[in-house]
N, C-alpha and C positions, 0 to 999 in steps of 0.2 A: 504494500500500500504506500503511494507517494499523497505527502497530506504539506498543502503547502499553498498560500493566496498568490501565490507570485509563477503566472505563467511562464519564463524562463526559467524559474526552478526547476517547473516540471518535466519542462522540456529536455534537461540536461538528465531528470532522473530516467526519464521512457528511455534517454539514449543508452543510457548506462546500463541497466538493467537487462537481464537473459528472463525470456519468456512476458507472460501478461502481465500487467499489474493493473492495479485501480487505484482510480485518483480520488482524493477526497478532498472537494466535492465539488460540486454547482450548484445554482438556485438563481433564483428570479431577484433574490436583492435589488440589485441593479437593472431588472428587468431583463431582457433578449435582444438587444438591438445590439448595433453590428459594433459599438464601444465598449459593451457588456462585459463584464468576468465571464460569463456562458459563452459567449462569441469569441473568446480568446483563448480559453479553456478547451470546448468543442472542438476544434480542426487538432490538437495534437492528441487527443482520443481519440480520434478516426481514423489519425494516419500511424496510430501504435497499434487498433487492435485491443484499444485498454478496455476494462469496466470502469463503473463509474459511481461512485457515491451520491445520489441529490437528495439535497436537503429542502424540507416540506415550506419552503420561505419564498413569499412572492413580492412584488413591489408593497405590499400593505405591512410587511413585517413576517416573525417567523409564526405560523400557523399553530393556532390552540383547540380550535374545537376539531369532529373527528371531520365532520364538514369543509373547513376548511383545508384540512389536510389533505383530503380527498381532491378534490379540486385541484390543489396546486400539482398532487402525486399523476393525476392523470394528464394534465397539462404536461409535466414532465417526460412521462412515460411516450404520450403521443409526438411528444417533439422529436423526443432522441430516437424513435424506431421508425416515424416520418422523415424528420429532415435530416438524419444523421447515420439515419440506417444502420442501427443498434440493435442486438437480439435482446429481446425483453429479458431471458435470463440473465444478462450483462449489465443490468441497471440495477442498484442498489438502496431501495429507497429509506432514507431515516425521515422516520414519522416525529421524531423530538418528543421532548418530554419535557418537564421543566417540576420545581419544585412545589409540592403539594403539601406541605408542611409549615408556608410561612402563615397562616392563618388570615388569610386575603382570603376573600369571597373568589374571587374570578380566578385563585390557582385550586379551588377546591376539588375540581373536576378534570383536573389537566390528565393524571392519569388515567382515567378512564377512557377518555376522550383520544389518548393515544392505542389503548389497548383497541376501542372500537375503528379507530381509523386501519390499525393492524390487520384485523379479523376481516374488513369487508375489502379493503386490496388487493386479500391474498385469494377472496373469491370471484372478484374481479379482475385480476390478474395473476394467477395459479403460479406462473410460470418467473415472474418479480422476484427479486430478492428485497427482504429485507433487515435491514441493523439500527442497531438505537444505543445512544450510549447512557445506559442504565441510572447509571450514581447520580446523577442530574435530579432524579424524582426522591432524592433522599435531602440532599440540603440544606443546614440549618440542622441538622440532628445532629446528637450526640454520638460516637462513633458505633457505640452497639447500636440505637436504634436505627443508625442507617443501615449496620448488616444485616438486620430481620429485612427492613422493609425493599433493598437494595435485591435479597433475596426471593422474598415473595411477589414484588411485580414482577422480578425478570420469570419467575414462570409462568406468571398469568400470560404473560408477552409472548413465552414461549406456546402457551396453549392456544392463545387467539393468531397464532402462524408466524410470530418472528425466525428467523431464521439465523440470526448473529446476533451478537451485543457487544459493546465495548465496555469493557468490565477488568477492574482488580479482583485477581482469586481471595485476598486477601479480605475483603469486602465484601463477597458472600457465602453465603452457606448453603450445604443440601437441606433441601425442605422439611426430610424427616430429622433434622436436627433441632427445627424450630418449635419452642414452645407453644404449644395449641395457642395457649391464650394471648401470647402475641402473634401469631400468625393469624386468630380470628378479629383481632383488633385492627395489624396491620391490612387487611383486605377490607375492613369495613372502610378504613381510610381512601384505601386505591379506588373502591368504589362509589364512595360519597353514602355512605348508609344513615347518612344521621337519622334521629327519630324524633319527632314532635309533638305535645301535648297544645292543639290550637298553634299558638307563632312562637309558640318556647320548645325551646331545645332540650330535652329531657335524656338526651343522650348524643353524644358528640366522637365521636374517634378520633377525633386529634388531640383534645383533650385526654381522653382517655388512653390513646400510644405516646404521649409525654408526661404521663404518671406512669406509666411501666415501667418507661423507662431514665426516671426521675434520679440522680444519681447513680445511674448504673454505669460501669467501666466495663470494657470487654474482657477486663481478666476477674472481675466479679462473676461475670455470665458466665465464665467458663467453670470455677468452683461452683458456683449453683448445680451445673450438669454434672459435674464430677461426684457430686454428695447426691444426688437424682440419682446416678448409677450406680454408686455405693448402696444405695438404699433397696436395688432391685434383688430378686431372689435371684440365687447361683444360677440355675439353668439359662434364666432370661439375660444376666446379665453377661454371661459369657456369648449371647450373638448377639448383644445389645453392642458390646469391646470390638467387634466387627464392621458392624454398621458404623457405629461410631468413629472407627479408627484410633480405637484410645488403647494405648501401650501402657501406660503407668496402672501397675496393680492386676497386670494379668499373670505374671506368672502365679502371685499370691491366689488367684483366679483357680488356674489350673491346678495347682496343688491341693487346694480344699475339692472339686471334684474327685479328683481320685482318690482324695481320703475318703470320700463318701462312697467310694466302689464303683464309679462310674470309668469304664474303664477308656483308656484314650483314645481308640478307635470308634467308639461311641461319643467322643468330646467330640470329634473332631466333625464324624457322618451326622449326628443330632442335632448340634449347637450350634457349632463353629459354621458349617456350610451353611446351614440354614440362616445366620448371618449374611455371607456369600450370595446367597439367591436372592436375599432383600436387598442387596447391593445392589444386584445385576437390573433387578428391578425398578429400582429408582434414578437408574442410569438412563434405563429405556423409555423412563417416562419424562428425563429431562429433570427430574428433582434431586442428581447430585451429579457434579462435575469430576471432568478426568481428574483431576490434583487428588480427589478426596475418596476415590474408587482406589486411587494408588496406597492412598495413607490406609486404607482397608485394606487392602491383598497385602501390604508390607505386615499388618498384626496377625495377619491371617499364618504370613508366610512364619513368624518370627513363635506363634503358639503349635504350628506343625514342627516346629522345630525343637524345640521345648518338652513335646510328645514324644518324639521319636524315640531317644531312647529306654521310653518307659514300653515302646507294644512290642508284640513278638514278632518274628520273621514268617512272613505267607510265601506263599506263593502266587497269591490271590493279585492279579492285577489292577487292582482298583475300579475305578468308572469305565476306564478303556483307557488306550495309547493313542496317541497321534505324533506323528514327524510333523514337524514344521522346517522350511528350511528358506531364504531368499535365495533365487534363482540366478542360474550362471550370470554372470560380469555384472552384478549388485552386489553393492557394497554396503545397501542401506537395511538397516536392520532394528532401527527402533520399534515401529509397528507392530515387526514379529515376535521382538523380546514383550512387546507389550500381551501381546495373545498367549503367548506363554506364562505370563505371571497370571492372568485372567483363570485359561484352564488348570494352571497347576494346582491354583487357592481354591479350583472348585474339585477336586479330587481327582483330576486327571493324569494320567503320566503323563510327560511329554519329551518327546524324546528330539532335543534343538539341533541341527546342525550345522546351524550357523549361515556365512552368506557365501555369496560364489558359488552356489553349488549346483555340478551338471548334473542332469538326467539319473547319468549311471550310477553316481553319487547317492542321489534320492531314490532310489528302488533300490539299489543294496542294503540302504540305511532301513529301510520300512520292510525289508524282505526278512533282517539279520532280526529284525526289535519285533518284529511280529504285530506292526503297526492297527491299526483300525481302523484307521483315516488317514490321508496326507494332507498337507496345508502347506500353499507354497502363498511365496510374498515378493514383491519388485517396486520400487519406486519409478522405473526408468521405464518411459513409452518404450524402449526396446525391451523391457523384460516383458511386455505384453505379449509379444512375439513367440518370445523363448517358450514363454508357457504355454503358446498354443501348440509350439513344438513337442516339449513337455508331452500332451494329451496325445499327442499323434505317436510320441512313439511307445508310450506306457501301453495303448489299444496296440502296437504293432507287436508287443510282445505280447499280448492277450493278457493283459495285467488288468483290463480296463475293468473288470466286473470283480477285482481282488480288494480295493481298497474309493471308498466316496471318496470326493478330490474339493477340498476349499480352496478358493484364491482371493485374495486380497491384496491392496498396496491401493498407492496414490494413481497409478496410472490406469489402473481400470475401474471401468464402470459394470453395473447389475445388467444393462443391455446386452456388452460385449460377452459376458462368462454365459448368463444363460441364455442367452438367442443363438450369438456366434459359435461358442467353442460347445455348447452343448448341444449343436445341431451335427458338432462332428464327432463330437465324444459319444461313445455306445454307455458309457457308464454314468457312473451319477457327479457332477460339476455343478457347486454352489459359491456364488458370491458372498462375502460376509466383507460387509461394512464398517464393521468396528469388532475391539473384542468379543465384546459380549456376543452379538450374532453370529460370530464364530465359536461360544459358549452354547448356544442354543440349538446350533447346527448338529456340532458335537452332541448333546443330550438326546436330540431325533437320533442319528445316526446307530445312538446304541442303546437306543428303543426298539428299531426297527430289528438291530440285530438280536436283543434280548427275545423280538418275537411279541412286544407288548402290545396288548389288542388296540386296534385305531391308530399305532405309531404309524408314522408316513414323514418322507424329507419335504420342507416348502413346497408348494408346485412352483413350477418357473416361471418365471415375470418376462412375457416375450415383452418386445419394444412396442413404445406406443405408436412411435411414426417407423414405419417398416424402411430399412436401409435401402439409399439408393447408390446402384454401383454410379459411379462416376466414371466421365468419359472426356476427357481434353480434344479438344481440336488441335491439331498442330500448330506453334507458335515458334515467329523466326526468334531465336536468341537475339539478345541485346548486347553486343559488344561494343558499341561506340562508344568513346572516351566520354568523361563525362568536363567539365567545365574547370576543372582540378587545373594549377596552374601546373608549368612546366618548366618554368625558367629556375628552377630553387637551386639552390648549390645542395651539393651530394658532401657529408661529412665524410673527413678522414677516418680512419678506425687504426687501431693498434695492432691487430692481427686480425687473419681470416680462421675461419676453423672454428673448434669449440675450445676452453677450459676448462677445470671443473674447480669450487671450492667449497672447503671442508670446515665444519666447527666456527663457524660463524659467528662470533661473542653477540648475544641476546643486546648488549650495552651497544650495537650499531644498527640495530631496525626497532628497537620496539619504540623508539619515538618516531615511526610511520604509524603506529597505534592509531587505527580509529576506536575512539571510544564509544564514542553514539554506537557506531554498527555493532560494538564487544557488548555496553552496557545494557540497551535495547533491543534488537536484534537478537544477539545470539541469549544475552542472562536475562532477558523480561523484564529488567525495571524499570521501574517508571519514568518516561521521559517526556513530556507533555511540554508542551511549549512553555517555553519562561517556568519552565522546574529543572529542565536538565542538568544546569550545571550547581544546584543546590542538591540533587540527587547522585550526582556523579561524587562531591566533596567528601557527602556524607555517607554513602554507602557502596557505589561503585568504587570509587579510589583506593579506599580502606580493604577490600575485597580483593582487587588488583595487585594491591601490592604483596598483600600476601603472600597469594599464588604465585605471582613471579618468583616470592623469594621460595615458595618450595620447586617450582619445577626447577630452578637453578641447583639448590641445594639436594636432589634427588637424581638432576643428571637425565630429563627425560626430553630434554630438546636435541637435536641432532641436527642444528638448521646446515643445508648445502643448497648450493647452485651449479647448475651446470649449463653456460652461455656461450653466445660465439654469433662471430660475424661473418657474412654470407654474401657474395657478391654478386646480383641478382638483375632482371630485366622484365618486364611487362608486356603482356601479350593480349589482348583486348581484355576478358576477365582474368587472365591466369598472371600469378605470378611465378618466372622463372627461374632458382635457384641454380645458378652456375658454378663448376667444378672451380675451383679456385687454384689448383697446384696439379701433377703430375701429365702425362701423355692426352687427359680430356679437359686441361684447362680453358675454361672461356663456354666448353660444351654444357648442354643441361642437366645438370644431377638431378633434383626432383621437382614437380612443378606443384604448387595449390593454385584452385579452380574455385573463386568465389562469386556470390550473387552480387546481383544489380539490382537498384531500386528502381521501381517502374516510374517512379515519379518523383514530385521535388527534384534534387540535381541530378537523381540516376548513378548516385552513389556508387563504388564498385571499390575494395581494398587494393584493387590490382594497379588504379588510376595515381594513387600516393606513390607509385613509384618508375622509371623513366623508362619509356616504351623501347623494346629493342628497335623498332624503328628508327629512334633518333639516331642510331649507336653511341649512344652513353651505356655507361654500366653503373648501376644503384648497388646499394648495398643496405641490408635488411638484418635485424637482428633477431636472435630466439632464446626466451630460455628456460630452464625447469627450473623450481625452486621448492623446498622441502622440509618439514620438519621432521619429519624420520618419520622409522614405525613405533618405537618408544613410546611414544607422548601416547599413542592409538592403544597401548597394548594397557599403558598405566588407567586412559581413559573406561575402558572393559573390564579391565579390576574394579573399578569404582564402580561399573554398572551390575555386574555380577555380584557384591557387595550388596546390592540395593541403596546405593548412598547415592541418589539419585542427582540432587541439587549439584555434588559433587562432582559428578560425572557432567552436566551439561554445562556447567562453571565451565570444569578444564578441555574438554569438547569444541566449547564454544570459541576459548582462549587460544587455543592451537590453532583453530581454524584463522582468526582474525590476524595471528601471528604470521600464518603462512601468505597472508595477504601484505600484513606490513613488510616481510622480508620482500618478497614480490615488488612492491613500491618500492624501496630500499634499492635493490637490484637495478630499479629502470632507472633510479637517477646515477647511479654508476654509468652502465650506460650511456646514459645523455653526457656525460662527466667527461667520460675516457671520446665521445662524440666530439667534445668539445660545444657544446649547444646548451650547458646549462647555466649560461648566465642569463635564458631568456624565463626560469625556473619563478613562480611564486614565490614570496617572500616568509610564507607561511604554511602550516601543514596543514589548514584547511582549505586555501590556496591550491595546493597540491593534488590533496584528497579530489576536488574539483575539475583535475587537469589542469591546472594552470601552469603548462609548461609545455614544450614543443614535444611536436609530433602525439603518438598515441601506444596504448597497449593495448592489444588486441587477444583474448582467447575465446580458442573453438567452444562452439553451443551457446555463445550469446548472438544477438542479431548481427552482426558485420560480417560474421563467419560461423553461421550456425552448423556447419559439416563439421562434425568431432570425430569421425574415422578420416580428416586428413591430420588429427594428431600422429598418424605415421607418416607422417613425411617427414615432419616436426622434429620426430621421437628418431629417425634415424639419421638424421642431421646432426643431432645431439648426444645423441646415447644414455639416457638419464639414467641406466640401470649402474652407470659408473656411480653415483652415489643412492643407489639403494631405490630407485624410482622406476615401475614398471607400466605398463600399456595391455590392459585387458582386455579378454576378445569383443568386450561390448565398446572399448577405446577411451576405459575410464583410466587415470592415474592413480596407482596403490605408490606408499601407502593412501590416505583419504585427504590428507593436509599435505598436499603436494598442487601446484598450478604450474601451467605453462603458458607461454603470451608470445605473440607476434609482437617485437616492437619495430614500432615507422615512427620517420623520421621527419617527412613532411610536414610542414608547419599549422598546413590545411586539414591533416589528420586527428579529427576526432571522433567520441562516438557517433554512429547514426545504425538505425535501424534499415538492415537490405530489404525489408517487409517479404 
């Protein structure tokens, strides 16, 4: 999400950025005329491809009742898919909220009036996305009462069809945590329920949710529930310590159980799960968030543990087994480790193998374990592929009717698993959306196999608009130069070839640090306009430093580079890489082939550098950069741990690291170019581009082909410091980049569309 009033901001972040984003926002403020924020905002939406935020605000101001929300949202709506030619799922509408607390007549209603503007949008336009940012309708409250109420409109919102919220986890709670009697207060409020005797108020909810919560601290509220659980009988309160997520006082928990004879395979099948199931259930109904599902499968995980060495040894498999594994050349594996904490906490085995993994890999794994299910996982539009490969060759070995088959990740959709690939699979192929429906799957699955009357898997959800093949007309390429100038002087270089270097002291890139990107971005904190840098003082920086001083003092950075310059020529889109030394100097060693923009200047990477026609020779620079596999492996202990925060701290930190080296790196470059006295004078200057030429890596818009990272990768050799090229053309370890650097002055980002 790029969030920003200033049109050239934006403009600079669509360049920057690999894949879609959404802008936030537009509105009628200003009205629509051709001087508009909408009219300035608009044309760099259309020619990204972005989504889009708009906010329910017309020339009258921002909209209150549900009336007028409605009106400005469909104003909206018809604009951008009329004159903008916008897919209705691509628009993002916040309906606003505003605070209902301050005891004003005219805000007494705001919430509802959001709620119902929500409900009738979403049935008037199915297909709209909508977000709202939540804590708005708290306001003015004291910090508990904004978490009850923070929490109980965002479900109302989510029950009348919100679809996002902008929200601190921090800030709300699961529904079933909430006290009846403030949760029946809080909604008399959301609702405006007051009660009258003739013109007197005989009963009030605002009044009455600021005697609730009259004195009340959030660390009072929380000893309230803890003496509430204390207070509950042993059976209930061992899956109450579930639901709840509450660790203090369970082992003392479990110990009284089994002094009572309750033996711990019974704590675990009676109690503990049936906690677990209430879990999964308030998950699915939207009244508790992923943070507080995890802080429950963590007590879940930590009281099976605690058990274990009190039962005997079975043989007994439990609920059933399933392999999980992410698919050949994925690297991404949070999702899957997440389904696996999911099934393990509900009694399943599950037997992980991790990412990368081929075919023969995953059928020996599920052949050897005696599987029940498999469940494969990919982030990457090419793992969708693998997988359909996957199904074709498990039916080629007549496997298909041995094991039901779940898939999930970010790159597939419910259409593609059971329309597409279950028109080709003879066996059984289910989508699962999130853990849990990958928990429920599971539970069909070994119902069915148990034999239990009425078990049956989902039926399939064919597509609603039936696939159409698509069919191109032949189209001439576009190779004409584009407007790029030509006259530029070609920098000297030091040498041709590549070098490599080692052990890189942390004390010469981390002030390339971006923080914004470290603190918000990758660690979630709060970074809100005009709070960042009071948030970064106070608790990003402290945090930062840290960590720095332990990754140094543990020894888990391995920063290297391996770069070199390449003496090169241009050939309508292609760029030439010429041999530089022995018997084929001057001849062509390897060539990349990049896109042209159809419009605007018809952009092309190949245009930044001097056409063999002139006969000039350019010269083009490449290089890999690294923080080893170290940092990834200490990251994996942390998550296998379950020290969850811990692991996406140093996750996040490596990553950001391997980006500041990356900067770090291009201004050498430019250095040893001799071109960096044209350099910003600051690092957010920098950060920006403010300095000649560009850095360019495969999978972003300039150069979206990432199987020419072999051309790249053999230019280079990056395996000389520990850095490989996987057959999907990912770089392992995972905190490794590569980049094209140009030297041209005119080279910046821009999207090849």
């Amino acid at each position: 999400v790029l969030d920003s009033t200033e049109p050239l901001v934006l403009k600079a972040g669509l360049e920057a950025l690999g894949g879609r984003s959404v802008i936030n926002s537009v509105n009628y403020e200003d009205g629509d005329g051709p001087t508009s924020r909408f009219a300035k905002i608009m044309p760099l939406v259309k020619e990204h491809g972005a989504s889009v935020v708009a906010l329910t605000i017309d020339e009258e101001g921002q909209a209150r009742t549900a009336e007028w929300k409605l009106r400005v949202a469909r104003r909206l709506i018809n604009d951008l898919t009329e004159n903008w030619s916008m897919n209705v799922g691509d628009i993002l509408i916040d309906a606003l909220t505003f605070p209902i607390a301050t005891g004003q007549e005219e805000t007494r209603r705001d919430g509802l009036e959001t709620i119902n503007a929500i409900r009738t949008l979403k049935t008037e336009f199915p297909q709209v996305q909508t977000t709202l940012g939540v804590s708005n309708v708290s306001f003015g409250l004291n910090p508990a009462a904004r978490v009850v109420l923070n929490s109980v409109f965002l479900h109302e919102c989510v029950q009348a069809g919100l679809d996002s919220a902008i929200v601190h986890p921090s800030k709300i709670m699961p529904m079933a945590r909430v006290d009846e009697q403030q949760k029946k207060v809080a909604l008399d409020l959301i609702y405006d329920r007051r009660e009258y005797d003739g013109e007197n108020v005989t009963y009030d909810p605002l009044s009455a949710y600021l005697q609730l919560f009259e004195g009340v601290e959030l660390a009072a509220s929380r000893n309230i529930r803890a003496s509430e659980l204390a207070a509950l009988p042993l059976r209930e309160r061992l899956e109450r310590r579930i639901i709840d997520g509450e660790k203090v006082g369970l082992t003392d928990d479990l110990d009284a159980a089994m002094a009572e004879g309750i033996t711990p395979i019974n704590i675990i099948n009676d109690h503990l799960l049936e906690g677990m199931k209430v879990v999964g259930e308030l998950f699915g109904k939207g009244e508790m968030q992923l943070p507080f599902v995890l802080q429950s499968a963590e007590v879940m995980k930590s009281a099976v543990a605690y058990l274990e060495p009190h039962m005997e040894k079975t043989d007994d498999g439990g609920r059933g087994r399933i392999l999980l594994a992410t698919v050949k050349g994925d690297v991404h594996d949070i999702g899957k480790n997440l389904v696996d904490i999911i099934l393990s906490n509900n009694g399943y085995q599950v037997v992980n193998i991790g990412i990368k993994q081929t075919i023969n890999q995953i059928i020996d794994a599920a052949l050897e374990n005696n599987v029940d299910a498999v469940g494969m996982s990919g982030l990457l539009v090419k793992s969708t592929v693998i997988m359909k490969e996957n199904l074709e060759e498990i039916t080629s070995r007549g496997l298909d009717q041995k094991w039901p088959v779940i898939l999930g990740g970010a790159a597939l959709t419910r259409a593609y698993v059971e329309d597409d690939l279950a028109s080709m699979f003879p066996g059984e192929v289910r989508y699962a959306r999130d853990a849990f429906e990958g928990l429920r799957l599971m539970d069909a699955i070994m119902a069915v196999k148990r034999g239990d009357e009425g078990a049956a898997l989902p039926a399939l959800r064919e597509r609603k608009v039936k696939r159409v093949e698509k069919s191109y007309a032949d189209r001439l390429l576009d190779t004409e130069r584009s407007d790029v100038a030509t006259d530029i002087d070609i920098p000297g270089v030091p040498f041709f070839g590549s070098r490599i270097v080692k052990g890189i002291p942390l004390a010469d890139y981390v002030g390339m640090l971006d923080e914004r990107a470290l603190f918000v971005g990758q660690w979630g904190l709060k970074g809100n306009r005009g709070e960042f840098e009071e948030m970064a003082e106070s608790e990003g920086r402290p945090r930062l430093r840290a960590l720095l001083n332990e990754v140094q003092s543990q020894g888990w950075l391995e920063a290297a580079v391996v770069y070199g310059y390449f003496p090169c020529v241009s050939e309508g889109n292609d760029l030439i890489v010429l041999h530089h030394e022995g018997p084929d100097k001057g001849k062509e060693r390897v060539r990349f082939t990049f896109p042209r923009q159809s419009r605007d200047r018809r952009l092309c990477l190949a245009d930044f550098f001097a056409a063999q026609s002139t006969g000039r020779t350019d010269v083009v620079a490449f290089h890999v950069v690294t923080m080893g596999n170290t940092v990834s492996k200490a990251a994996n202990e942390l998550f296998a741990a379950d020290k969850y925060r811990e692991y996406l701290e140093l996750h996040g930190l490596s990553v950001q690291l391997t980006e500041a080296l990356a900067e770090h790196w291009h201004a050498r470059i430019r250095e040893e170019m001799k071109v960096r006295d044209q350099d910003a004078p600051d690092l957010q200057g920098i950060l920006d581009q403010g300095y000649r030429g560009s850095r360019y890596s495969f999978g972003y818009p300039a150069c979206p082909d990432i199987e020419q990272q072999t051309q790249l990768c053999e230019l280079l050799e990056p395996e000389r410091i520990g850095v490989e090229l996987s057959e999907e053309f990912q770089l392992h370890p995972e905190q490794s980049t590569s980049a094209i650097i140009v030297h041209h002055p005119e080279a910046k980002y821009f999207n090849a569309n």
